[in-house]
N, C-alpha and C positions, 0 to 999 in steps of 0.2 A: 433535292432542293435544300438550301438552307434553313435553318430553325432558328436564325435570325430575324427578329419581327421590321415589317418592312419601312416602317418610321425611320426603326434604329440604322438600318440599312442608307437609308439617303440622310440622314444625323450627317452636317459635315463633323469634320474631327478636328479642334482647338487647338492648334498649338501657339504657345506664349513665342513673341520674338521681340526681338533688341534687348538690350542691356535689362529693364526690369522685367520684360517676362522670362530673360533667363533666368533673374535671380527667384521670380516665384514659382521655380520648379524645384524639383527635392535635392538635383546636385547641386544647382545656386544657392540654396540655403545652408546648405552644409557646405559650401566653399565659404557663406560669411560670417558663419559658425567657427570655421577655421581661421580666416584673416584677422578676426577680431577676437577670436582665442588667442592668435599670437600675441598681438598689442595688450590684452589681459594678464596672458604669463607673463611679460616681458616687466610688464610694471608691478605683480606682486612679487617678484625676483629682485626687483630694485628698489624695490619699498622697504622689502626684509633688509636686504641689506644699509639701507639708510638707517633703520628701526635700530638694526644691530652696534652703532656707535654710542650704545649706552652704554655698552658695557667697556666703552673707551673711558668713558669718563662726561661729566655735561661739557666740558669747553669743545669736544668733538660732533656733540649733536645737536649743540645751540648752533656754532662755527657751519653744520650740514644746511640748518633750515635757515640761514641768516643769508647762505647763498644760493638757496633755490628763490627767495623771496628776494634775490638783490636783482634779477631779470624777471618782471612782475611779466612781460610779454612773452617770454617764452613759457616761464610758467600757466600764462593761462592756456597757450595754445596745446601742450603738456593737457590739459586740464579737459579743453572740450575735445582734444581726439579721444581720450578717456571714456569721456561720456558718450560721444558718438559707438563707440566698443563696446561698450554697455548697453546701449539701447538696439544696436545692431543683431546683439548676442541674444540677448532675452526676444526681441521680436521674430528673428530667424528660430528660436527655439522653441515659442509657441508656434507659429505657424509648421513648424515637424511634427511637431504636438498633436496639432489639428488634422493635419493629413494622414498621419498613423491613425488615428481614430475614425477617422471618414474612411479607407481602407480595409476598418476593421470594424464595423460597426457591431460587432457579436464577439463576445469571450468568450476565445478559446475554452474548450469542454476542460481541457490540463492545459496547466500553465508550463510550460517548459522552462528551461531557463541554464540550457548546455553551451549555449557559446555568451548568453550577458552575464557577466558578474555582478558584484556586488557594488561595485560603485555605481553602473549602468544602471542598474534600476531603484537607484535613492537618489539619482539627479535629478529628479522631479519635485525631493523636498530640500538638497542641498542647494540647488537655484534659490528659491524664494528668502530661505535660512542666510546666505549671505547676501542676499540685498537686502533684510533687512537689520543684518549687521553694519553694513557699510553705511547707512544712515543714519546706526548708534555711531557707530567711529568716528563719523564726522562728527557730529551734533558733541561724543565725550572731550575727544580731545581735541579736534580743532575748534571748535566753537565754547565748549564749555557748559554747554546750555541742555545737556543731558540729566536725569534723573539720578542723584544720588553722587551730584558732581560735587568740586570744589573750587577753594580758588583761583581759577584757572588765569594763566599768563600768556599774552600775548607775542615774549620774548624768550622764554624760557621753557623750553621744551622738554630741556630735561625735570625739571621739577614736574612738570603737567603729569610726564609719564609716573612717576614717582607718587606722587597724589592722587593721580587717576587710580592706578593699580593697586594704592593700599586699602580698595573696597573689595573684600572677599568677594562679595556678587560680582561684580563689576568682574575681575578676574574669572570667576568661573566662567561667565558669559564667553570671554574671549577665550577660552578654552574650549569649550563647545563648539563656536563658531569659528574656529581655527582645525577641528578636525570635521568637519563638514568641507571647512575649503579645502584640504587633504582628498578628502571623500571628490569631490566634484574636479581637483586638478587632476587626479590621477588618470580619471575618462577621459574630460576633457582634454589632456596633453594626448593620451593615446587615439581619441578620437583626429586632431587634431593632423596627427600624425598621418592616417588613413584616408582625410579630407585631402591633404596635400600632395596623395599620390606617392608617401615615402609607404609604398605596403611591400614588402614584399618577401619570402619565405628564407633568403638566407641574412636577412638581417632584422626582422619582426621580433628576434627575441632582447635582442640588444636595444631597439626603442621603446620596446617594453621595462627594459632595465634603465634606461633614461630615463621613461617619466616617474617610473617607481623613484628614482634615485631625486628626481627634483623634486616631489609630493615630499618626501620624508624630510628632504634636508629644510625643505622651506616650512612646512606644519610642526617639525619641530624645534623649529628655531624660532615659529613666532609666538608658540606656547612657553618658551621659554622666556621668554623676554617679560609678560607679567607676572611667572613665577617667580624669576628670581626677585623682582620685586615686591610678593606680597612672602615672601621668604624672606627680604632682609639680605639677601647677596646683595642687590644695589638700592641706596637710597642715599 
């Protein structure tokens, strides 16, 4: 006879169907985890490089924002698929959150830890760390209206960055929070990668060297960018 109790026995068994109960299952979450990781890398990839025409000179990075602000429509739409990526991302990541934990309601007696790394299990504070970066970022330099700001321009973008960045804090801050996004690109791209079904043993070590290769290029080149300005290379 079974040792199964006879409740559990006639328990019908739940499965989620159509478009949202797929997505509230563990591979739907981690596919919007993944689609909305892409639309995330894609835009701190082209932010960096927007960022990076300071060191062209200001007529290049005023000349940058004069034409993303000259299509105010495309720019917003730009703006809320953003957000939509954002909220998709964070809500798919606590609900993984939650089900690992429902799953696991008891700690492990040893903590293991032979196939996560180190970025894997500090994504739980590099999440929170860059959201609530990205709401100084706004607030420093596109609004102005951050703690420890200045006079900020609504045309002049290179001077903002210039101004912003000659606050020693203000700089370390984004230092900080630029190797944190490092910390959480580098899962996140390789996660990303294994969401979309690119997994596979004779080519895992070379996207593993892609996203190592775009964490480093993009973390150090957006640490760079307040450095040299509280160093005096641009001002």
């Amino acid at each position: 006879m079974s040792n199964i109790p006879a409740t559990a026995q006639h328990r019908p068994l739940t499965v989620p169907t159509g478009p949202l109960g797929f997505l509230s299952m563990t591979v739907g979450l981690k596919l919007v985890m993944a689609v909305s990781g892409v639309v995330l890398v894609g835009f701190v990839v082209a932010h960096f490089i927007g960022n990076a025409l300071i060191w062209v000179g200001p007529e290049a990075i005023n000349a940058y924002s004069h034409a993303l602000h000259a299509a105010p429509e495309l720019l917003w739409v730009a703006r809320i698929v953003l957000i939509v990526a954002v909220i998709a991302h964070i809500g798919a990541a606590l609900k993984l959150a939650a089900k690992n934990t429902a799953a696991r309601p008891q700690r492990y007696k040893k903590k293991r830890d032979h196939v996560t790394n180190y970025a894997a299990r500090t994504m739980i504070w590099s999440g929170p760390i860059l959201l609530g970066f990205i709401l100084f970022h706004l607030a420093h330099l596109t609004l102005g209206v951050a703690p420890g700001t200045y006079e900020h321009s609504t045309t002049d973008v290179y001077s903002n960055v210039v101004r912003g960045f000659s606050i020693p804090w203000v700089t370390g801050l984004y230092v900080v929070s630029m190797l944190a996004l490092g910390n959480h690109l580098f899962h996140g791209t390789w996660s990303m990668f294994q969401s979309l079904g690119l997994n596979h043993a004779t080519y895992n070590h070379k996207l593993m060297r892609l996203a190592l290769g775009l964490t480093v290029f993009v973390t150090l080149g957006d640490i760079a960018i307040p450095l040299s300005v509280l160093f005096g290379l641009v001002s």
